[in-house]
N, CA, C and O atoms as a GROMACS GRO file, in nm:
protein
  296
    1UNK      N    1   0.036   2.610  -0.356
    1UNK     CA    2   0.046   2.559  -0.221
    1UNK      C    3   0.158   2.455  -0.216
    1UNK      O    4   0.167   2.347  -0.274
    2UNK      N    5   0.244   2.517  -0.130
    2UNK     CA    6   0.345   2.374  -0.079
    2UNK      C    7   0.298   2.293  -0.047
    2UNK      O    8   0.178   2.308  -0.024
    3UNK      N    9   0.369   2.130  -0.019
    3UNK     CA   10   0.310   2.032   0.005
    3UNK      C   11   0.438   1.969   0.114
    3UNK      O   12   0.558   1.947   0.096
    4UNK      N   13   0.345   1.954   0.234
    4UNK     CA   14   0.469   1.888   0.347
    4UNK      C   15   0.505   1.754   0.308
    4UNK      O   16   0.454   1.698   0.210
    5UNK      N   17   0.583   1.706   0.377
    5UNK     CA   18   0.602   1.528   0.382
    5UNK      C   19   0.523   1.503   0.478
    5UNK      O   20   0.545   1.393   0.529
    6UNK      N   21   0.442   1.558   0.522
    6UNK     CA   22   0.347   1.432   0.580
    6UNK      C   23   0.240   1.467   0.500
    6UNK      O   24   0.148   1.393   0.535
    7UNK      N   25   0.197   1.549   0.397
    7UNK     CA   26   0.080   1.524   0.273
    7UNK      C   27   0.145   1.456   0.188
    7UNK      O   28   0.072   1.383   0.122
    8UNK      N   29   0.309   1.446   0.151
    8UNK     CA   30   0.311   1.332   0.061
    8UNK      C   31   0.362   1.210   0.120
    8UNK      O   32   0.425   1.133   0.049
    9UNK      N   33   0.341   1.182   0.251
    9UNK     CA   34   0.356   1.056   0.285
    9UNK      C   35   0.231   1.006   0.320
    9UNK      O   36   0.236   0.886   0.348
   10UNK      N   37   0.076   1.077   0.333
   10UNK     CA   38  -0.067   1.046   0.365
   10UNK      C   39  -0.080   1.021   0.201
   10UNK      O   40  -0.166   0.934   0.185
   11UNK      N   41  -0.029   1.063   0.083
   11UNK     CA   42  -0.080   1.042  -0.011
   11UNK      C   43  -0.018   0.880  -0.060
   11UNK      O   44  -0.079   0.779  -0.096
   12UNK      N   45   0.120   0.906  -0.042
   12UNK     CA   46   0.199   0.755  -0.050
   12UNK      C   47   0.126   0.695   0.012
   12UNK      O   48   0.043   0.651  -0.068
   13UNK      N   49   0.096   0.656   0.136
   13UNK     CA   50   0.012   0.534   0.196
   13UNK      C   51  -0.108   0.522   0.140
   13UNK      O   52  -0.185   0.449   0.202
   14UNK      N   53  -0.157   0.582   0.020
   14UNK     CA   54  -0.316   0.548  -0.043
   14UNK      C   55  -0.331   0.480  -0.128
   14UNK      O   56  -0.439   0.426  -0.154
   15UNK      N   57  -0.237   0.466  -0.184
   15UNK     CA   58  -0.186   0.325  -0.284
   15UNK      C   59  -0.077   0.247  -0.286
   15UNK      O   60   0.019   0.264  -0.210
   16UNK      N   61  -0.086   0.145  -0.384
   16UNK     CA   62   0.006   0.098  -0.365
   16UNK      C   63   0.029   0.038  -0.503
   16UNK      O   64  -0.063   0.036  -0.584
   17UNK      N   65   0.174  -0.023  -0.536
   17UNK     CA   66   0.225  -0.068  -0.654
   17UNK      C   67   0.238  -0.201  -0.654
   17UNK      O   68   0.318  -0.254  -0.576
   18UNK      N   69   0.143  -0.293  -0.759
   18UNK     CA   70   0.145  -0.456  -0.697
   18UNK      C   71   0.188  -0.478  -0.836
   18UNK      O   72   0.140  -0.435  -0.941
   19UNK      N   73   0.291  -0.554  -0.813
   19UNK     CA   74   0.308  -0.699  -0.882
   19UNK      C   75   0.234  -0.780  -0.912
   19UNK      O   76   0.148  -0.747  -0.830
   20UNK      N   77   0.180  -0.883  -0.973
   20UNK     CA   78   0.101  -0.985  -0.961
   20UNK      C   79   0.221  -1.103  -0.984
   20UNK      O   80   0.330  -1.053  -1.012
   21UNK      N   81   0.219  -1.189  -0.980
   21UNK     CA   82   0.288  -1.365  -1.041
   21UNK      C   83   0.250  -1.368  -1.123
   21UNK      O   84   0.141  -1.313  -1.142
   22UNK      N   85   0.301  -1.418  -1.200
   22UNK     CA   86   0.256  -1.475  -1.340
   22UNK      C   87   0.235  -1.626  -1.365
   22UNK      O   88   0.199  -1.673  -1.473
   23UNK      N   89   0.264  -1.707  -1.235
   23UNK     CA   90   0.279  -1.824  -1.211
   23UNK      C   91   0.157  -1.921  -1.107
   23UNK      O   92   0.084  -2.019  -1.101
   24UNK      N   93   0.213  -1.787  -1.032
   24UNK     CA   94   0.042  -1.796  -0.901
   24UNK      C   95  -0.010  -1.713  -0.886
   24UNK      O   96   0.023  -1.598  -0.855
   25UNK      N   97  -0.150  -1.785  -0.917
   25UNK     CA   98  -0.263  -1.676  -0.923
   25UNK      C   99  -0.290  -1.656  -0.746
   25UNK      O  100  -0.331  -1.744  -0.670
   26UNK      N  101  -0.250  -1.497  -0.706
   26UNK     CA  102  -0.356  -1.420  -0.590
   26UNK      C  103  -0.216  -1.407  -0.468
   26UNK      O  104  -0.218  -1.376  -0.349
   27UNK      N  105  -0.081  -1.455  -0.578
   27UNK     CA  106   0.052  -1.436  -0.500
   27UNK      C  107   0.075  -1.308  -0.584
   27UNK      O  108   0.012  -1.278  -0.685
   28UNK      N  109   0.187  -1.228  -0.519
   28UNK     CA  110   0.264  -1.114  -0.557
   28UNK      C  111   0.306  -1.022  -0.465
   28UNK      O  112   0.304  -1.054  -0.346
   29UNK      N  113   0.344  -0.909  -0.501
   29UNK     CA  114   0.445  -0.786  -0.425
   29UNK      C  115   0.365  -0.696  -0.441
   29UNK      O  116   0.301  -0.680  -0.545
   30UNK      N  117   0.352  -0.598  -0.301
   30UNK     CA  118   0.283  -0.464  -0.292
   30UNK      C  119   0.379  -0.340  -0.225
   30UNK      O  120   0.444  -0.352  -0.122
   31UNK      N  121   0.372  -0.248  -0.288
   31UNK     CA  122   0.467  -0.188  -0.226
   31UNK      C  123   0.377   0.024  -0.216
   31UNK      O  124   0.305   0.093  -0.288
   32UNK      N  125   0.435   0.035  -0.107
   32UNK     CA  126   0.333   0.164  -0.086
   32UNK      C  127   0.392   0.278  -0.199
   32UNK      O  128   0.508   0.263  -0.237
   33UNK      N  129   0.328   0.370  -0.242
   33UNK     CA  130   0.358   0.447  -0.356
   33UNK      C  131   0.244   0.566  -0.317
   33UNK      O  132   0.168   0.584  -0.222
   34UNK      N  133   0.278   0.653  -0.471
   34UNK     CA  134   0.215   0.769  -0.503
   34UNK      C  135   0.108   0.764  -0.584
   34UNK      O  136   0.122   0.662  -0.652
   35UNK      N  137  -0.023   0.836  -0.624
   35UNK     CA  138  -0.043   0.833  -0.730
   35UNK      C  139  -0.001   0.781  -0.880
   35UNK      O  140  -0.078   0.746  -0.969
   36UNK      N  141   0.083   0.785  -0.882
   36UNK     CA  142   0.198   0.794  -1.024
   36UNK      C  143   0.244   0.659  -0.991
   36UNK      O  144   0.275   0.593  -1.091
   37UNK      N  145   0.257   0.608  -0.896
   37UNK     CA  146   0.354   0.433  -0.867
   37UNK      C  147   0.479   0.478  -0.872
   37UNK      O  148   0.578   0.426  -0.922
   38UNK      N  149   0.464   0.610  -0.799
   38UNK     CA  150   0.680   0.621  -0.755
   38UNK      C  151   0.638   0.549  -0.615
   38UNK      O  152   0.526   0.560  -0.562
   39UNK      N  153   0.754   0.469  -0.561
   39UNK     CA  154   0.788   0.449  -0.494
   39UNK      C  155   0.895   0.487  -0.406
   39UNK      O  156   1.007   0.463  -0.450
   40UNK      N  157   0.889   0.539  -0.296
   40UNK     CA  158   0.985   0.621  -0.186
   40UNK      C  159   1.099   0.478  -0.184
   40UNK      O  160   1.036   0.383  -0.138
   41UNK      N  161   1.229   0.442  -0.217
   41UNK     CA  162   1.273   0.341  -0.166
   41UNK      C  163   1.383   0.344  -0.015
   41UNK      O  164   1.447   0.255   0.041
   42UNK      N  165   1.366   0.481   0.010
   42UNK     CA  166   1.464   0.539   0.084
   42UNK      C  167   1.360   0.477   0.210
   42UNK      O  168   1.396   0.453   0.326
   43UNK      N  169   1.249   0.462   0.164
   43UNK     CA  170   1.142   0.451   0.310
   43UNK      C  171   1.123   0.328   0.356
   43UNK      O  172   1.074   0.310   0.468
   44UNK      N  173   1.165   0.204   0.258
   44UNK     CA  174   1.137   0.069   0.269
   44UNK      C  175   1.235  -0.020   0.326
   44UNK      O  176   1.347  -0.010   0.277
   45UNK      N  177   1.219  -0.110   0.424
   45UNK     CA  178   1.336  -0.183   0.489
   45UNK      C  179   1.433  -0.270   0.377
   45UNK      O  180   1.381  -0.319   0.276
   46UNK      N  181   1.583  -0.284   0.407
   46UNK     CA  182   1.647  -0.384   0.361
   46UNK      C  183   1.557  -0.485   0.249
   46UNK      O  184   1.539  -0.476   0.127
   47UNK      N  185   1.516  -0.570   0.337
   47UNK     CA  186   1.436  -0.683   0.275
   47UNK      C  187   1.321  -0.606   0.154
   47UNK      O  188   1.314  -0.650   0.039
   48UNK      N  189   1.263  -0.524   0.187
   48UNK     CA  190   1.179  -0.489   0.067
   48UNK      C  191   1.242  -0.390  -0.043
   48UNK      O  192   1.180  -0.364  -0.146
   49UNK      N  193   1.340  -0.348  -0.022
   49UNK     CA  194   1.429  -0.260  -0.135
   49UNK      C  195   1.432  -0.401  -0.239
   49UNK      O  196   1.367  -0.412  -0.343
   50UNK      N  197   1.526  -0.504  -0.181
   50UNK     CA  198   1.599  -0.579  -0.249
   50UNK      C  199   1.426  -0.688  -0.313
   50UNK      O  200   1.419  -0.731  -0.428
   51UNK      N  201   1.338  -0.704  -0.233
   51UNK     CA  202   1.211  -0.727  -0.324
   51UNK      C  203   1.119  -0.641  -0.389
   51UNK      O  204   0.999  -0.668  -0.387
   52UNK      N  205   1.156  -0.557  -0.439
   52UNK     CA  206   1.091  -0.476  -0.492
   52UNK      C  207   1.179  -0.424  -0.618
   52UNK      O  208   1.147  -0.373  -0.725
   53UNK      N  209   1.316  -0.463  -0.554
   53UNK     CA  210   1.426  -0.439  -0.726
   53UNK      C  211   1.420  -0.571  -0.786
   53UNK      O  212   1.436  -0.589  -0.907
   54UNK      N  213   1.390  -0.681  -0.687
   54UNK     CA  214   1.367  -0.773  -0.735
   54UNK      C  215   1.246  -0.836  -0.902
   54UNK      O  216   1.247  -0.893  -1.011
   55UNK      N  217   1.149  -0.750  -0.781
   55UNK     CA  218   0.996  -0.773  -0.904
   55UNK      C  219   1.040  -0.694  -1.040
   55UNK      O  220   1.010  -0.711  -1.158
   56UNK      N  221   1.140  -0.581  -0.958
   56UNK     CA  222   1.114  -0.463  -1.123
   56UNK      C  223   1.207  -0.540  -1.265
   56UNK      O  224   1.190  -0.546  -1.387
   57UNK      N  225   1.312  -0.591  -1.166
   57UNK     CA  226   1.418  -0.688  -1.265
   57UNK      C  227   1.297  -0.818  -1.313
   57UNK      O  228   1.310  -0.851  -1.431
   58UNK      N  229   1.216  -0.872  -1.258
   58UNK     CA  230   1.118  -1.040  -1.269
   58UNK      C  231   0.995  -0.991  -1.377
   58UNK      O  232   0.914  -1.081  -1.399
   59UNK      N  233   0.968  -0.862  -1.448
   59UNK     CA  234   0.852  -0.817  -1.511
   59UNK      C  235   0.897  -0.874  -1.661
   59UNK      O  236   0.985  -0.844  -1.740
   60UNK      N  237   0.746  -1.010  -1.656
   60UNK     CA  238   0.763  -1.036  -1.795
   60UNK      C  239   0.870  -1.203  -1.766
   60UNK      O  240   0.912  -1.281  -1.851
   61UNK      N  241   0.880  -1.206  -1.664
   61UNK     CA  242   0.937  -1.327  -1.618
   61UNK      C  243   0.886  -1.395  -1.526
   61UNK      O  244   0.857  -1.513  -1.548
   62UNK      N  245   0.865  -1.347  -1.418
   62UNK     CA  246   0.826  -1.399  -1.284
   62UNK      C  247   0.695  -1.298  -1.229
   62UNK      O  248   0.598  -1.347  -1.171
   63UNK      N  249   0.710  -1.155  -1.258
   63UNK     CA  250   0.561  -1.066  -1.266
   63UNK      C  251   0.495  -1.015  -1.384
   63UNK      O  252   0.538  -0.990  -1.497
   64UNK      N  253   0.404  -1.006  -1.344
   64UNK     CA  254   0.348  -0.895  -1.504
   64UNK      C  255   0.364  -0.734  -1.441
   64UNK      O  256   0.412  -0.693  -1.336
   65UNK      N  257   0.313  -0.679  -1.531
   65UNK     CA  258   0.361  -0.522  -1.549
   65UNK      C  259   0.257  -0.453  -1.402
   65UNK      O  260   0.136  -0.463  -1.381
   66UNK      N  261   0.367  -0.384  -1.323
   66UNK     CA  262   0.285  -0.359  -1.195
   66UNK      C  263   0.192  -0.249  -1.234
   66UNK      O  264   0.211  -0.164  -1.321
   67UNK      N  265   0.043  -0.268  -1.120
   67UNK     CA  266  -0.038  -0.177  -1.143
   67UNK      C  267  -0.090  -0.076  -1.012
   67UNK      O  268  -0.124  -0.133  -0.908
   68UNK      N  269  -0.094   0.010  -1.015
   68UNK     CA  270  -0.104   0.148  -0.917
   68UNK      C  271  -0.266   0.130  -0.875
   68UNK      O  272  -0.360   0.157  -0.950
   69UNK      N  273  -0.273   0.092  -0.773
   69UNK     CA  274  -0.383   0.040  -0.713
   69UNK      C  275  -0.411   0.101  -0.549
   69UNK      O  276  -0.318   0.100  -0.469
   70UNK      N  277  -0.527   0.146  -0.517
   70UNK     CA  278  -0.568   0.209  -0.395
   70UNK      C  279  -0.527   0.155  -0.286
   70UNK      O  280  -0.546   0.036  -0.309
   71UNK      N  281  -0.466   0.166  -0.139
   71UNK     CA  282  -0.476   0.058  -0.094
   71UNK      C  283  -0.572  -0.012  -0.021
   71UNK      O  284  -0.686   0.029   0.002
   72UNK      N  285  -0.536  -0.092   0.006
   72UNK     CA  286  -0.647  -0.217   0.063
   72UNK      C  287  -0.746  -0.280  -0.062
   72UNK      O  288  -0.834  -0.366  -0.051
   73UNK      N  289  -0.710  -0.220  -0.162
   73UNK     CA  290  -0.826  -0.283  -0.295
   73UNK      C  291  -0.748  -0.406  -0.303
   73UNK      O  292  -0.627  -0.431  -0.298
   74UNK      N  293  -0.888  -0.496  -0.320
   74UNK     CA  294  -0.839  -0.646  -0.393
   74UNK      C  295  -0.892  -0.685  -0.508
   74UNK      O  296  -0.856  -0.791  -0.559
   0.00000   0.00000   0.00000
């Protein structure tokens, strides 16, 4: 079975890829994803491309290692 872009964009919006801080606890970056924690970046505004290349460059510095999480889970 093929799969449209709007089943893999209902699946992208079911999780998401968070960052945590490593500095402050219950601060960090979420960014919508796949199963897998690909992230569409073609889909994300200006400002969140450049924070989200941001976190991937800050892992182990400023984030810990992002984790593929449902969304809305806290």
């Amino acid at each position: 079975m093929q799969r449209t872009d709007t089943s893999a964009a209902i699946e992208r919006s079911c999780f998401e890829l968070r960052f945590q801080s490593l500095f402050n606890a219950g601060r960090g970056l979420a960014f919508p994803c796949n199963a897998h924690g690909d992230v569409d970046v073609q889909a994300l505004s200006e400002r969140a491309v450049q924070n989200y290349l941001g976190a991937l460059t800050g892992i182990g510095r400023e984030y810990s290692l992002p984790l593929v999480v449902p969304s809305g889970f806290r």
